[in-house]
LOVEX-747229 format. One record per residue: residue number from 0; residue in one letter; x, y, z of N, C-alpha, C, O in turn. Coordinates in steps of 0.2 Angstrom, whole numbers. Example, Ala and Ser with C-alpha at 12.3 -4.5 7.8 and 13.67 -1.06 7.14 Angstrom:
<recs>
REC   nr  rest     nX     nY     nZ    caX    caY    caZ     cX     cY     cZ     oX     oY     oZ
REC    0     A     66    -28     39     62    -22     39     66    -16     39     71    -17     42
REC    1     S     64    -11     35     68     -5     36     64      0     39     67      6     40
</recs>
This chain:
<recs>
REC   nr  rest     nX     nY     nZ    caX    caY    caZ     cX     cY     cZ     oX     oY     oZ
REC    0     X     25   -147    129     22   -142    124     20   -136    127     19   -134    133
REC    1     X     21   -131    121     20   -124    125     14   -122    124     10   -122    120
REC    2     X     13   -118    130      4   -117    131      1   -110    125      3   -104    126
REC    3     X     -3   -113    121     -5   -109    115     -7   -103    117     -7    -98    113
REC    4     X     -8   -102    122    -10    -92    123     -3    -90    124     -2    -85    122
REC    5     X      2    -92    128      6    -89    130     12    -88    122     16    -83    122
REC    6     X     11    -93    116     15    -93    113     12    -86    107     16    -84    102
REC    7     X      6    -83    108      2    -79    106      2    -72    110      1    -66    108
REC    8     X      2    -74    116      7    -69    120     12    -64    118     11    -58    118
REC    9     X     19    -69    116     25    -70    111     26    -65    106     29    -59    106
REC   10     X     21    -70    102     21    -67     96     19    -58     97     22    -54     96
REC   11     X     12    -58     99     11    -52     99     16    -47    103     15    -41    101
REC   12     X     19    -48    105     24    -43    110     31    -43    104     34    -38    104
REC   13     X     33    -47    101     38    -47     96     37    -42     92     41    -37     92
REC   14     X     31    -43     87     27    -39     83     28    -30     85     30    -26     82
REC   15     X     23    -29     93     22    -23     94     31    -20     95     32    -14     95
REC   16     X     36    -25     97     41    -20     97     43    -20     89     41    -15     87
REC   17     X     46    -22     86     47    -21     77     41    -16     72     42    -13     67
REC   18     X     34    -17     79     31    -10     76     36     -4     79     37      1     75
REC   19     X     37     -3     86     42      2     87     47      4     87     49     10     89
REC   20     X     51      0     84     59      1     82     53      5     73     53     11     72
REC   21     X     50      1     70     51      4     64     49     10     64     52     14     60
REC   22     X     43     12     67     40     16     68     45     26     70     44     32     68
REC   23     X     49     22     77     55     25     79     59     28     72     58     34     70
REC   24     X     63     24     69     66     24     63     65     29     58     69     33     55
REC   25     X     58     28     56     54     33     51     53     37     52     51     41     48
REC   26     X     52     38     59     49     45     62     55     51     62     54     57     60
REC   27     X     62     48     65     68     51     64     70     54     56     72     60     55
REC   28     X     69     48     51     71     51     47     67     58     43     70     63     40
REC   29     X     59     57     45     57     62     39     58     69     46     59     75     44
REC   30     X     59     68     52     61     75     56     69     77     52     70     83     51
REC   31     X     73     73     51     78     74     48     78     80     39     83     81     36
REC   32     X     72     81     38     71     84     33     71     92     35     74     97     32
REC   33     X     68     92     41     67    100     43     74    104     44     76    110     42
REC   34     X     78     98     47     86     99     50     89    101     44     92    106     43
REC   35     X     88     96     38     92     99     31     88    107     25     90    108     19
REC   36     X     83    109     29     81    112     25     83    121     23     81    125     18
REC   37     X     87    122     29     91    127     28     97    127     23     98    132     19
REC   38     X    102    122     24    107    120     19    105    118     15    110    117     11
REC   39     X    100    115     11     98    116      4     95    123      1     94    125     -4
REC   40     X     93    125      6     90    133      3     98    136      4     98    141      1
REC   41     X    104    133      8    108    141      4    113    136     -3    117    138     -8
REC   42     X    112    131      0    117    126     -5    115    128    -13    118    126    -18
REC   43     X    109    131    -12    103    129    -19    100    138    -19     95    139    -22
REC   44     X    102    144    -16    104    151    -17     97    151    -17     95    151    -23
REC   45     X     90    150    -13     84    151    -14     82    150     -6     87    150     -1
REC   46     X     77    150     -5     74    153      1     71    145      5     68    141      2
REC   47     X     72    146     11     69    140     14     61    140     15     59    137     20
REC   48     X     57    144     12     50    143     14     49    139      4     44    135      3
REC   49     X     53    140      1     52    136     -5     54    133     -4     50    131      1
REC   50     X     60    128     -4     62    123     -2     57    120      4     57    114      5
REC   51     X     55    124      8     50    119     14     44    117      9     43    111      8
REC   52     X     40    122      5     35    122     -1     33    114     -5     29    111     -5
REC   53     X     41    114     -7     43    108    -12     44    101     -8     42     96    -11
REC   54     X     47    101     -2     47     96      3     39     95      4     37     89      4
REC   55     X     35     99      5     28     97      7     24     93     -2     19     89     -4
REC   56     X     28     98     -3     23     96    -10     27     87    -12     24     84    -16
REC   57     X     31     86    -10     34     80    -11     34     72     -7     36     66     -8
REC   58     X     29     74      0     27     70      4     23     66      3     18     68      0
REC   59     X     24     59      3     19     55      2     14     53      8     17     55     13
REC   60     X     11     53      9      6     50     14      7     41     14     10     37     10
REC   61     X      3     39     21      5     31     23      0     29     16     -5     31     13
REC   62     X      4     22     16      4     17     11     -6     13     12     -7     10     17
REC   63     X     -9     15      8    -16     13      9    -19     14     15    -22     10     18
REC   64     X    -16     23     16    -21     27     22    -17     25     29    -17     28     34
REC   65     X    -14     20     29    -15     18     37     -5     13     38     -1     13     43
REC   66     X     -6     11     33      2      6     33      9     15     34      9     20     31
REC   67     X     14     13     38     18     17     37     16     23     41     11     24     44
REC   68     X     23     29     38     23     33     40     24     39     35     28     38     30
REC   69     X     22     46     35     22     49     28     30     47     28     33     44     32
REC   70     X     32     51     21     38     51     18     38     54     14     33     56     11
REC   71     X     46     57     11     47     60      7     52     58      1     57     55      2
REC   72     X     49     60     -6     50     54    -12     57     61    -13     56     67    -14
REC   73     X     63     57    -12     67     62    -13     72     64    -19     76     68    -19
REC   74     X     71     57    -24     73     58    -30     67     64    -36     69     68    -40
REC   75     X     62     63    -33     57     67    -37     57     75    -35     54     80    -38
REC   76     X     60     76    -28     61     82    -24     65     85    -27     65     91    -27
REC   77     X     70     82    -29     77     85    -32     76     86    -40     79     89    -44
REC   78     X     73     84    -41     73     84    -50     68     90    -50     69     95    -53
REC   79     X     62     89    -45     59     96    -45     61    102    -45     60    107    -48
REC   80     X     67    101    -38     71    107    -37     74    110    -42     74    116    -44
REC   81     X     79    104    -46     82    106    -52     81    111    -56     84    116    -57
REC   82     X     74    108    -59     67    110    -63     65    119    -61     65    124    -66
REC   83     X     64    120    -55     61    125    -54     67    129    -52     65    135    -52
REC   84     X     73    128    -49     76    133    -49     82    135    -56     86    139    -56
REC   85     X     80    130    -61     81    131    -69     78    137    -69     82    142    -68
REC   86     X     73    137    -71     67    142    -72     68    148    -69     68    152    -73
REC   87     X     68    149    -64     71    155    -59     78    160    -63     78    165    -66
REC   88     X     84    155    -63     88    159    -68     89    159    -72     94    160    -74
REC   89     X     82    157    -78     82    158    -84     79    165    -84     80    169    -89
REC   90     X     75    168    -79     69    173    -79     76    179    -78     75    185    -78
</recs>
């Protein structure tokens, strides 16, 4: 039989790397937001400090203050963009 602290041991070390792989993972993707943020301001003929604007304004914060990692909701980002750069060449 296997000795109960060591098999607690285990577990806890499994855990903290699945916390780091995910953690890793998520972290990559929202730096991946900054990288795309020039080619959607010229793909989309507006300025990258709006486009940065709208990205922030799109961020969610971790899931009940502490789970996760911020994110960004990016079907809602784009529907805004749509929205707002409507608007611009209606003016």
């Amino acid at each position: 039989m296997k000795n109960p602290v060591m098999f607690v041991v285990e577990v806890c070390c499994v855990f903290t790397i699945l916390l780091l792989i995910r953690s890793i993972a998520q972290g990559s993707a929202n730096i991946g937001f900054e990288f795309q943020i020039p080619r959607v301001a010229r793909e989309r003929n507006t300025s990258e400090e709006k486009i940065r604007q709208l990205v922030q304004a799109h961020t969610e914060g971790r899931q009940f203050g502490f789970l996760g990692e911020p994110r960004v909701n990016v079907l809602e980002l784009n529907l805004d963009l749509d929205r707002v750069l409507k608007l611009e060449e209606s003016r």
